[in-house]
Backbone bond lengths (Angstrom), bond angles and torsions (degrees), N, CA, C in turn:
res aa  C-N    CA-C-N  psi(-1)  N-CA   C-N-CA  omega(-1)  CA-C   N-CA-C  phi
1 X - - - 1.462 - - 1.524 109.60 -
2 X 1.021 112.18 163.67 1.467 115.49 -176.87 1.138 120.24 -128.34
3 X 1.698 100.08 126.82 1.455 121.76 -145.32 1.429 97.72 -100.44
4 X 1.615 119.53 120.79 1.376 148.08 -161.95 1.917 95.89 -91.89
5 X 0.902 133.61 115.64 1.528 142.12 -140.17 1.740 94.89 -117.55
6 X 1.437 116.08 -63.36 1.369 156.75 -141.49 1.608 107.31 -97.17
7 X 1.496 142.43 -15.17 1.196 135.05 -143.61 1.752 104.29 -41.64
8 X 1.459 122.33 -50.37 1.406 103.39 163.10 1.538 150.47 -11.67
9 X 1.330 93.90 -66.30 1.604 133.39 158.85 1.515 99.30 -35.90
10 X 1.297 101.60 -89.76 1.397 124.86 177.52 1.708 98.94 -17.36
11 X 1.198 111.09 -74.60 1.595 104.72 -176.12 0.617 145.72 -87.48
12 X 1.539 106.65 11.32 2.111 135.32 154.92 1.263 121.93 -88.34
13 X 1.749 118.18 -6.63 1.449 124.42 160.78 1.190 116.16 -89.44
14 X 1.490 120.31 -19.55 1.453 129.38 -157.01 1.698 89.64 -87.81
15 X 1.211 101.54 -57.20 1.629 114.32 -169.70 1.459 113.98 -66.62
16 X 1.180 115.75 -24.82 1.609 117.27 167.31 1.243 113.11 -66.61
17 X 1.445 123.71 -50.64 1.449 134.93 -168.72 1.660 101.75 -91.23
18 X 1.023 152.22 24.63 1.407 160.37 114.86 1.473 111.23 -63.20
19 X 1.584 135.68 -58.11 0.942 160.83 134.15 1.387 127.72 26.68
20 X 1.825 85.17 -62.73 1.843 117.00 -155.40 1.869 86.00 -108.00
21 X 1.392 127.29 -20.61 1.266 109.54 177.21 1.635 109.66 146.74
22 X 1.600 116.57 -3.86 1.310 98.97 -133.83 1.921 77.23 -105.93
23 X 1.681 109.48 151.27 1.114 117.70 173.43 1.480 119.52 -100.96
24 X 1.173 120.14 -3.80 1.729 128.14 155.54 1.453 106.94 -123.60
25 X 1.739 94.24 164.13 1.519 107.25 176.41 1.631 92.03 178.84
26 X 1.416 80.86 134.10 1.551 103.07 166.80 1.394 122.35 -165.39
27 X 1.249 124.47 167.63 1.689 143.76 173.55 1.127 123.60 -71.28
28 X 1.319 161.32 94.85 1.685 145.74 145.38 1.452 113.89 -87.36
29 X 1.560 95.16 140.54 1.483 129.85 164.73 1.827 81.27 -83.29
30 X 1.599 90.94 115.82 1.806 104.82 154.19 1.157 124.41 -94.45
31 X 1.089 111.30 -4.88 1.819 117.77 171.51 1.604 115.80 -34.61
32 X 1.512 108.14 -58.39 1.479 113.20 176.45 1.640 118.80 -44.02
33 X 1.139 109.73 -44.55 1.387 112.02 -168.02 1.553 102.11 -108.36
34 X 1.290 117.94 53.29 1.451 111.99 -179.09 1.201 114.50 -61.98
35 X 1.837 102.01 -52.26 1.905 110.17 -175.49 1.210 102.29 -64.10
36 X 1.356 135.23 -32.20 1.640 130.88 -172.51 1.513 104.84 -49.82
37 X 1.548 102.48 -47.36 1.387 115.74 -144.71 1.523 87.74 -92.00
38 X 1.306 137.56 -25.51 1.411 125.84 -175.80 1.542 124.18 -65.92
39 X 1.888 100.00 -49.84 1.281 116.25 163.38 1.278 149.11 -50.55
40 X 1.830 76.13 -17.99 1.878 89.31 175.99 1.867 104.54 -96.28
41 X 1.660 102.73 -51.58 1.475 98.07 -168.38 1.570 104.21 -103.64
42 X 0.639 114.66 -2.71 2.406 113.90 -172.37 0.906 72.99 71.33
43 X 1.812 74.85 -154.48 1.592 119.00 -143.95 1.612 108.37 -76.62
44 X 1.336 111.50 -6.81 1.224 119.06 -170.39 1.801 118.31 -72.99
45 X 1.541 86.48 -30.51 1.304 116.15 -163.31 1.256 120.06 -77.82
46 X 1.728 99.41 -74.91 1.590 141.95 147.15 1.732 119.90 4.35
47 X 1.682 110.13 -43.15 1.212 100.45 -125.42 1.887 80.74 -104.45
48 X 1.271 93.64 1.16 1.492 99.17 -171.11 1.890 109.52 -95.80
49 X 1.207 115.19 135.97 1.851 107.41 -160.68 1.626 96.30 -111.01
50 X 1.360 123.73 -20.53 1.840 120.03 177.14 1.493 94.79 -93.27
51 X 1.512 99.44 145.12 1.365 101.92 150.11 1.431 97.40 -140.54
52 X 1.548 116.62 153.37 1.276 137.22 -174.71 1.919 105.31 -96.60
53 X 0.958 104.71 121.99 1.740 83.64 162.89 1.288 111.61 -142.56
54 X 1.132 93.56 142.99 1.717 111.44 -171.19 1.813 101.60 -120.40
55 X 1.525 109.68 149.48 1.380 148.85 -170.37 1.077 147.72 -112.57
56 X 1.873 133.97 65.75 1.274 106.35 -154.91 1.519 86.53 -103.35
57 X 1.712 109.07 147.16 1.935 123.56 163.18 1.731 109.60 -64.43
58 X 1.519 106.51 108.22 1.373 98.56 155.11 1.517 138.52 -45.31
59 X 1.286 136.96 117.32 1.258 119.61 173.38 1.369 112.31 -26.85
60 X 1.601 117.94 129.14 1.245 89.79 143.43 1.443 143.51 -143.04
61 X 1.228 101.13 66.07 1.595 121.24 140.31 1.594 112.52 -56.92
62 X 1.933 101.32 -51.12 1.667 88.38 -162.73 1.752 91.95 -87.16
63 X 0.626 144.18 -79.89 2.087 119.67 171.80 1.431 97.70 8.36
64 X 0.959 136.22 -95.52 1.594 136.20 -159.19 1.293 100.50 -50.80
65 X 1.350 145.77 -29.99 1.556 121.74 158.28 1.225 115.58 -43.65
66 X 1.478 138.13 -25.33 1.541 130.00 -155.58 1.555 98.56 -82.40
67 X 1.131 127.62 -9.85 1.818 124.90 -163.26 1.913 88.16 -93.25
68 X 1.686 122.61 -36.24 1.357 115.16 -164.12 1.541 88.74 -64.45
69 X 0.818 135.23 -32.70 1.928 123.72 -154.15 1.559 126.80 52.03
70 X 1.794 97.60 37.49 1.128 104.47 -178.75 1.820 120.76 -103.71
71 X 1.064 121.64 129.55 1.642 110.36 -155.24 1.500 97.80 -68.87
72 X 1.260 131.73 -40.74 1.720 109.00 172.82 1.566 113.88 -35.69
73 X 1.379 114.11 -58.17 1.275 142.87 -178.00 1.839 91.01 -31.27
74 X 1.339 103.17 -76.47 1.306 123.01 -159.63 1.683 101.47 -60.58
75 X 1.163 133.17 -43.01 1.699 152.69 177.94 1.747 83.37 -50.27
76 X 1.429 116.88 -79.96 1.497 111.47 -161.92 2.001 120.20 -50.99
77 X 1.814 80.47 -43.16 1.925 80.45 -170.00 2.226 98.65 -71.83
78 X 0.637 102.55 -16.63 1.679 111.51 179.80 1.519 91.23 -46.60
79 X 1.689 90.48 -88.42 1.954 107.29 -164.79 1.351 86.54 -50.52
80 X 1.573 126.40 -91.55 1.489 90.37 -151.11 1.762 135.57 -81.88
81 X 1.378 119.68 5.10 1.087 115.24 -175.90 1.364 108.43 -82.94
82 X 1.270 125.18 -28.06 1.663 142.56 -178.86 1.664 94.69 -102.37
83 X 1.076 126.86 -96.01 1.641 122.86 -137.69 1.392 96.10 -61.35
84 X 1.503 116.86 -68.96 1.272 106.17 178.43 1.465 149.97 -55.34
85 X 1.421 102.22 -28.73 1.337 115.28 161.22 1.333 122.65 -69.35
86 X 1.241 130.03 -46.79 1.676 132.00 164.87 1.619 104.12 -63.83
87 X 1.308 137.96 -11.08 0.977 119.63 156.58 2.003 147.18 -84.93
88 X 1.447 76.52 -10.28 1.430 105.10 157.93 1.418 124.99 -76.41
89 X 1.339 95.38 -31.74 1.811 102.56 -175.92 1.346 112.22 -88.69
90 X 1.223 115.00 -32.17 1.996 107.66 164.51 1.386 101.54 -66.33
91 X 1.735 125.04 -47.99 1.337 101.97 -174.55 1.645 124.62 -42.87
92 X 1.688 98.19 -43.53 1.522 101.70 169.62 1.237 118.30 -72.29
93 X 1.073 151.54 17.35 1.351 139.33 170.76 1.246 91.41 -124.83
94 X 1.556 148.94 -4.30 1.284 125.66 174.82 1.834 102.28 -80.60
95 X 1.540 100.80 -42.04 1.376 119.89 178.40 1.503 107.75 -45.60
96 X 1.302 107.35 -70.60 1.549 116.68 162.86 1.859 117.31 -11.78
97 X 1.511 86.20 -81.79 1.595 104.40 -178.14 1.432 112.34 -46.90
98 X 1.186 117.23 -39.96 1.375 112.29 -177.40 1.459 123.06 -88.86
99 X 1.303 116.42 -10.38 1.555 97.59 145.53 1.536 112.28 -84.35
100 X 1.411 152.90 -20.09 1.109 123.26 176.07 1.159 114.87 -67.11
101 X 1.630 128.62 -18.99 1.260 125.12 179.22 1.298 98.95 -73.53
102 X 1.318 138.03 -80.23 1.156 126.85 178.15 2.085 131.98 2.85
103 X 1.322 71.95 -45.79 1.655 102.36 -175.60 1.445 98.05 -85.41
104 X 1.320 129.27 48.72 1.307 106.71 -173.54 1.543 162.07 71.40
105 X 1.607 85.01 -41.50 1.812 112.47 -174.36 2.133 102.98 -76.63
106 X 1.078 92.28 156.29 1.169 111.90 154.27 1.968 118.37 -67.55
107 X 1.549 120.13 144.71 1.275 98.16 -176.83 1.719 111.15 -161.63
108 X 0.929 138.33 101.81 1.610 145.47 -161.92 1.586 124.29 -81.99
109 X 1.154 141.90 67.08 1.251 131.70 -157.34 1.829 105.52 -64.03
110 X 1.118 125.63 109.07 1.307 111.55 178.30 1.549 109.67 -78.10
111 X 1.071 114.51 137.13 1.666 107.21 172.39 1.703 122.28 -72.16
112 X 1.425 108.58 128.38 1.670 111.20 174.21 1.149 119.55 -13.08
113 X 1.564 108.02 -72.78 1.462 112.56 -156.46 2.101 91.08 -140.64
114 X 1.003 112.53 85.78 1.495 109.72 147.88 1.302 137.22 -172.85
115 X 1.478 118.48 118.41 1.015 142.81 -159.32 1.334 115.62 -57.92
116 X 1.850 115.99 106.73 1.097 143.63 167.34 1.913 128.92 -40.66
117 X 1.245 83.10 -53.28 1.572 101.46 178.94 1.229 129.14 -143.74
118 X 1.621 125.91 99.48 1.310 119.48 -161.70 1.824 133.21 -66.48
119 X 1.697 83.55 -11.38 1.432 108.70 178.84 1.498 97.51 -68.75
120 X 1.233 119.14 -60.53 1.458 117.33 -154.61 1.484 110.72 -102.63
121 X 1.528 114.01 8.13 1.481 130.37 159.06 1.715 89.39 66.58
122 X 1.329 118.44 51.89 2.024 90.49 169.04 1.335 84.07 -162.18
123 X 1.695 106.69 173.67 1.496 102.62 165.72 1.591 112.22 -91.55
124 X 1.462 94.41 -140.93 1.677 125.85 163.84 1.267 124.96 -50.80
125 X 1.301 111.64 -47.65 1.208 119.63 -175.10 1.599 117.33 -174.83
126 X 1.281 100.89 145.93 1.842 106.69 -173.35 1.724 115.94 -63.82
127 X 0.996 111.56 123.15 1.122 109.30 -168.90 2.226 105.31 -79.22
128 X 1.347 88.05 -49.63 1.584 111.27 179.11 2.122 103.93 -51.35
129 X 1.573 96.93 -37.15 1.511 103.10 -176.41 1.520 107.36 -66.11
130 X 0.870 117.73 -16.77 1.893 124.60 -174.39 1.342 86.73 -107.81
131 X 1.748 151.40 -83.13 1.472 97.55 -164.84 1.217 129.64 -72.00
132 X 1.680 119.46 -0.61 1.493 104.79 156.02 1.460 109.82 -53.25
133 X 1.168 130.21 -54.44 1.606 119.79 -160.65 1.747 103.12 -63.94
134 X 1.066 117.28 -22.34 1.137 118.29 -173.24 1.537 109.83 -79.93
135 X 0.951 128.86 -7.05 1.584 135.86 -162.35 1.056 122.83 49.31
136 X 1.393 107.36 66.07 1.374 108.39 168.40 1.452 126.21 -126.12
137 X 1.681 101.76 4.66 1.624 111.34 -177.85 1.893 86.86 -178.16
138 X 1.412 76.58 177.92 1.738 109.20 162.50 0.973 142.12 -119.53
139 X 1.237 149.26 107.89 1.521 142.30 -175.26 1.219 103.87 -42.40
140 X 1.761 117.32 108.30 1.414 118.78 157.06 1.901 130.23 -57.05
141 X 1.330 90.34 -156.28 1.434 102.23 -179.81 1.428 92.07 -99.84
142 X 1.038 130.48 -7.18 1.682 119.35 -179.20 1.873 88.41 -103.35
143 X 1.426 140.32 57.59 1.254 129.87 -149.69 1.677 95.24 -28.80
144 X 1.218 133.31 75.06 1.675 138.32 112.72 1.280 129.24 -69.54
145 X 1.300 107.46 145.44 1.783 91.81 161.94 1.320 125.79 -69.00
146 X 0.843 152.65 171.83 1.674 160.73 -155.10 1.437 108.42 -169.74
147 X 1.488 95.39 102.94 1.578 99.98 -172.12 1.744 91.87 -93.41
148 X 1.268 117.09 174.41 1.363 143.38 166.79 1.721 116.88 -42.98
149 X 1.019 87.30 -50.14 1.615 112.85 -163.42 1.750 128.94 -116.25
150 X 1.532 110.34 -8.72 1.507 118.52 -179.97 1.305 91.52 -152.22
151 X 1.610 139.23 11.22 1.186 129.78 164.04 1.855 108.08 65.25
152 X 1.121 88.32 -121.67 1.867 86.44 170.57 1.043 126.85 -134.42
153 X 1.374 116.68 31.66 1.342 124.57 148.85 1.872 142.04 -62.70
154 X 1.360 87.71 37.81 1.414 95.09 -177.28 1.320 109.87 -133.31
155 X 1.658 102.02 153.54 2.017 101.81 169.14 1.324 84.82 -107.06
156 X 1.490 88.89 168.07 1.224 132.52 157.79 1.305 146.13 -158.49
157 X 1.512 112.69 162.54 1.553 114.77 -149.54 1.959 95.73 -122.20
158 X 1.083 120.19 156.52 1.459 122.03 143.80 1.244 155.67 -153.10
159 X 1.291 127.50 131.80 1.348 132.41 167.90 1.480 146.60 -21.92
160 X 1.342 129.44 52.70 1.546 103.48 -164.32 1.153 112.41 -72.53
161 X 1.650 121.74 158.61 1.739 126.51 171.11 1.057 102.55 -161.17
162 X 1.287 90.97 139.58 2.087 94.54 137.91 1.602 146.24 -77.48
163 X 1.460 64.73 -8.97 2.239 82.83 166.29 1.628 109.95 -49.61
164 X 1.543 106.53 110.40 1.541 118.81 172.06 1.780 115.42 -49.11
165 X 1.258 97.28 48.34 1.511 97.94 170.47 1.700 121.20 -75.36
166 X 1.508 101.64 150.43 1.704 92.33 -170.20 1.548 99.29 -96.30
167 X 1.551 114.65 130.41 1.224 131.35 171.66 1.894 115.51 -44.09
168 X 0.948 109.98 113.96 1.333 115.11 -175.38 1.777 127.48 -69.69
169 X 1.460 101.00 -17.00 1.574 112.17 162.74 1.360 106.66 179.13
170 X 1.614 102.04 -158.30 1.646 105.05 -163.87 1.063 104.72 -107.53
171 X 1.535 133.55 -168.08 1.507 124.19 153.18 1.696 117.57 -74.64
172 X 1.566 97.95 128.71 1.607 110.10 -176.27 1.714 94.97 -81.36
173 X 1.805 99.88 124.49 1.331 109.37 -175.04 2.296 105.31 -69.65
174 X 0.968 70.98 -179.90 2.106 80.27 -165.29 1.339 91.67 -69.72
175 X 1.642 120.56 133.34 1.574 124.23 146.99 1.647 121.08 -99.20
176 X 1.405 113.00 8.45 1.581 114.86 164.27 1.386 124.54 -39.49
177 X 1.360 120.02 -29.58 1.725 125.66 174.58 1.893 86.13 59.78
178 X 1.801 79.06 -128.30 1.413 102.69 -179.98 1.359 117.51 -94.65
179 X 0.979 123.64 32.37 1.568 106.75 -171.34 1.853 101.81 -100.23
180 X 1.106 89.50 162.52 1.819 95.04 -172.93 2.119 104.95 -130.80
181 X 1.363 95.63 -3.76 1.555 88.70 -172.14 1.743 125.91 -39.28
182 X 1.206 84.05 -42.90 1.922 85.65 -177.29 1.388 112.52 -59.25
183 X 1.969 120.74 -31.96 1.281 131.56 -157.61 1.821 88.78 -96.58
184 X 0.835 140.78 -11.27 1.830 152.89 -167.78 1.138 97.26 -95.39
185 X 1.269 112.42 -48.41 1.865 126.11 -156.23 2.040 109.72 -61.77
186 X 1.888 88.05 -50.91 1.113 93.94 -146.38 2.130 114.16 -66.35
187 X 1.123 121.62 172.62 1.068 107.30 -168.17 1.821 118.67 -111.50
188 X 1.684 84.54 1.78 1.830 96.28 -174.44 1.649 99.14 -108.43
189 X 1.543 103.90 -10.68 1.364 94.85 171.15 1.772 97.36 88.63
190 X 1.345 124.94 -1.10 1.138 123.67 -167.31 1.991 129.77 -63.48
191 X 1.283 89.01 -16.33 2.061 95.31 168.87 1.314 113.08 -98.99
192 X 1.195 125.74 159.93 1.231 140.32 -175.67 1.207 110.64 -118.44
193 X 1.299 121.65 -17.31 1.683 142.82 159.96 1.528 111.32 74.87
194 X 1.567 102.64 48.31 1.490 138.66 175.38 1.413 104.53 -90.61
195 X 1.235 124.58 114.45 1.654 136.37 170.91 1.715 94.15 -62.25
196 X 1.291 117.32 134.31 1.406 149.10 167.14 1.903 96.00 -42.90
197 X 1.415 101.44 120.48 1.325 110.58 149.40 1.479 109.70 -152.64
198 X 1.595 96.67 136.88 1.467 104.32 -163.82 1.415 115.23 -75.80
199 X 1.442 116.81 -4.74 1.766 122.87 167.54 1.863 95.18 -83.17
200 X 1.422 150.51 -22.94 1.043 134.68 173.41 1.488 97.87 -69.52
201 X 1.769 102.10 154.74 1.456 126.81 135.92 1.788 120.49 -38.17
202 X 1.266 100.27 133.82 1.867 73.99 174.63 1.388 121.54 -88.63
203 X 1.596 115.62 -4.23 1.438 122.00 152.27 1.556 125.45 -25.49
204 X 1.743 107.79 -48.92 1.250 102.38 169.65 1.462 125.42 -75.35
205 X 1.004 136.71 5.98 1.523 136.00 160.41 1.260 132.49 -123.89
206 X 1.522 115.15 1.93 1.881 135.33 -169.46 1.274 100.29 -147.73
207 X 0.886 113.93 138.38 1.846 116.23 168.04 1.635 99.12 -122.28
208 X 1.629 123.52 86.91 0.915 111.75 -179.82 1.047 156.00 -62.10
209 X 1.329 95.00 -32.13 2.063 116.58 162.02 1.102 106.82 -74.65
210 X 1.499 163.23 -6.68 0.916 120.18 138.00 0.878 113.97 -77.97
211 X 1.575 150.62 -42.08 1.981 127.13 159.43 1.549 98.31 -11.71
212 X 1.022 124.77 -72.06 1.575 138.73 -122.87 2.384 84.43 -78.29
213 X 0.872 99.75 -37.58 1.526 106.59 -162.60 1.544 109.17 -81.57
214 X 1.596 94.72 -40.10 1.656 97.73 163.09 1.478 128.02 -48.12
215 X 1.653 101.56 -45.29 1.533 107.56 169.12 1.574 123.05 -57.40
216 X 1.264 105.11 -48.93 1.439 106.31 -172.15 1.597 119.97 -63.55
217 X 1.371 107.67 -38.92 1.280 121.33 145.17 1.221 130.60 -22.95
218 X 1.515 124.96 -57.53 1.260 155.96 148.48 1.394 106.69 -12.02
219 X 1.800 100.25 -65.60 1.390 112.32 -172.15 1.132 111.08 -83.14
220 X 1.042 143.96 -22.60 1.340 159.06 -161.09 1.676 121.30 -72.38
221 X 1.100 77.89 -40.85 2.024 123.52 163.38 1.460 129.94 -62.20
222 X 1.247 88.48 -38.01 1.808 111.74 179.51 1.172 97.58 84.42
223 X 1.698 132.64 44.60 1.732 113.13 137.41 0.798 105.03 -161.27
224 X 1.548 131.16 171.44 1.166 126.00 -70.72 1.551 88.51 -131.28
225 X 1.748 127.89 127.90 1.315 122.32 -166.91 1.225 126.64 -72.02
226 X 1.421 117.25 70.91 1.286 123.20 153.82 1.027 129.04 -136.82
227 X 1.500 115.79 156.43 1.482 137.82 -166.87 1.618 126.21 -122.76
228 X 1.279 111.02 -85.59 1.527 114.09 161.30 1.628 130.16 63.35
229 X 1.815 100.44 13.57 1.198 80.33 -173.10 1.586 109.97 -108.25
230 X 1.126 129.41 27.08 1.584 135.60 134.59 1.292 99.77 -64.47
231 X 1.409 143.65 -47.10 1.401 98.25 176.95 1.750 132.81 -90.47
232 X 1.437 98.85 0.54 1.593 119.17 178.68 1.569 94.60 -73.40
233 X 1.331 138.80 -55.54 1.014 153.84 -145.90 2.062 113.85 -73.00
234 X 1.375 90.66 -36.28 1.686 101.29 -169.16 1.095 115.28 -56.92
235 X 1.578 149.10 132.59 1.276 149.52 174.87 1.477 120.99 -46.62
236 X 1.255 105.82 -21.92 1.208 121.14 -165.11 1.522 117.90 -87.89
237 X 1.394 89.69 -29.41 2.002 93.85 154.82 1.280 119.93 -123.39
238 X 1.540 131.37 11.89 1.104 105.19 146.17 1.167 131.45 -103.04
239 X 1.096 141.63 14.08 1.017 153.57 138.84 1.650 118.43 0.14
240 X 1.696 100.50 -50.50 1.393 117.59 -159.92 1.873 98.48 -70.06
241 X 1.587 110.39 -26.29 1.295 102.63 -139.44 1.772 100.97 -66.05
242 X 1.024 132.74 -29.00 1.627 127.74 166.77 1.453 113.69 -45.03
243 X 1.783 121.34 -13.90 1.639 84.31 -166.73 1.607 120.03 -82.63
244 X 1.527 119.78 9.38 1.222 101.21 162.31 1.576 119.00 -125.42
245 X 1.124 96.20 94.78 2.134 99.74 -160.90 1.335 115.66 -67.75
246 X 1.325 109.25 -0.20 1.110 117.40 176.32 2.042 133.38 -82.84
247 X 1.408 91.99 -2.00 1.290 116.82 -164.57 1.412 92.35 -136.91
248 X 1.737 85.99 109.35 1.866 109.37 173.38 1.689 128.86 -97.08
């Protein structure tokens, strides 16, 4: 079992990153996914056993622009659903990191959104794989996370440490059943609508270059690279869009 050292700590990271904006947060034990996590980032990565992950909820009003396919539409959810929002979330994880350093610990701010290796289209490390470990969702069939409650409308950022933080839950098993929307939705054809296992290749459930080619395409075109509608699409966040019927 894993022995929580720090409870202080614990509730001076939590409370900072509530604080700074963020609407999830949780703890993972990376132990489970060591080989996952080696193959993707080494030794660089690897060597670290906490990860922190933090959560901000996309609006979603601006999510539901991505179904019009209208480039204003697409211009607004861009800046802020991407630039601005991932820029909030390194702020919080630099913030983060630097009180565990403070504290002694070792501490890794992974960046939101930036791409490590263009060959192999991914970064450092999964951001979605830490709040899975954290229990706060499941890797869908669109490999997003899929939280409970906003589906996959969320970014996220993460923390590595060695700060004896106590893991906040387990991995939440898949509630996709049967549904195929994200794998229906998409327009490159890119899922195979294979549930996430961290001993697979992710070849078998993402075909990333074509994601990756669709975009550039996008740009190539003259507008503006975004897509998103595996995550506009999931039951799991739209759900919400009735609660104010009053707004047409």
């Amino acid at each position: 079992m894993y022995q929580n050292m720090s409870p202080p700590l614990d509730a001076a990271i939590r409370s900072l990153a509530f604080s700074m904006g963020a609407d999830l947060y949780g703890v993972a034990d990376l132990g489970p996914a060591r080989d996952f996590i080696s193959r993707q980032g080494g030794e660089r990565i690897v060597r670290y056993p906490i990860a922190v992950a933090v959560g901000i909820r996309l609006s979603d009003d601006l999510v539901n622009l991505l179904a019009e396919h209208d480039p204003e539409g697409e211009i607004l959810y861009r800046h802020t659903g991407y630039d601005v929002t991932n820029q909030l979330l390194d702020q919080i994880a630099v913030r983060l990191a630097g009180v565990l350093q403070r504290e002694g610990y070792h501490a890794f701010p992974v960046p939101a959104s930036r791409r490590t290796d263009d060959g192999e289209i991914r970064s450092v490390f999964s951001h979605k794989l830490a709040a899975h470990l954290a229990g706060l969702g499941w890797i869908g069939k669109s490999c997003l996370l899929v939280t409970p409650n906003h589906g996959p409308r969320v970014r996220w950022v993460s923390v590595l440490t060695d700060a004896p933080l106590k893991p906040s839950g387990s991995p939440m098993k898949p509630r996709c059943g049967d549904c195929t929307a994200c794998v229906d939705i998409c327009p490159q054809h890119s899922f195979t609508g294979r549930m996430f296992d961290p001993d697979d290749p992710r070849e078998v459930r993402f075909n990333a270059a074509a994601c990756d080619r669709y975009f550039e395409e996008l740009q190539q075109s003259g507008g503006v690279a975004v897509c998103g509608l595996c995550l506009y699409v999931c039951p799991y966040g739209k759900r919400i869009e009735s609660a104010h019927p009053g707004i047409k």
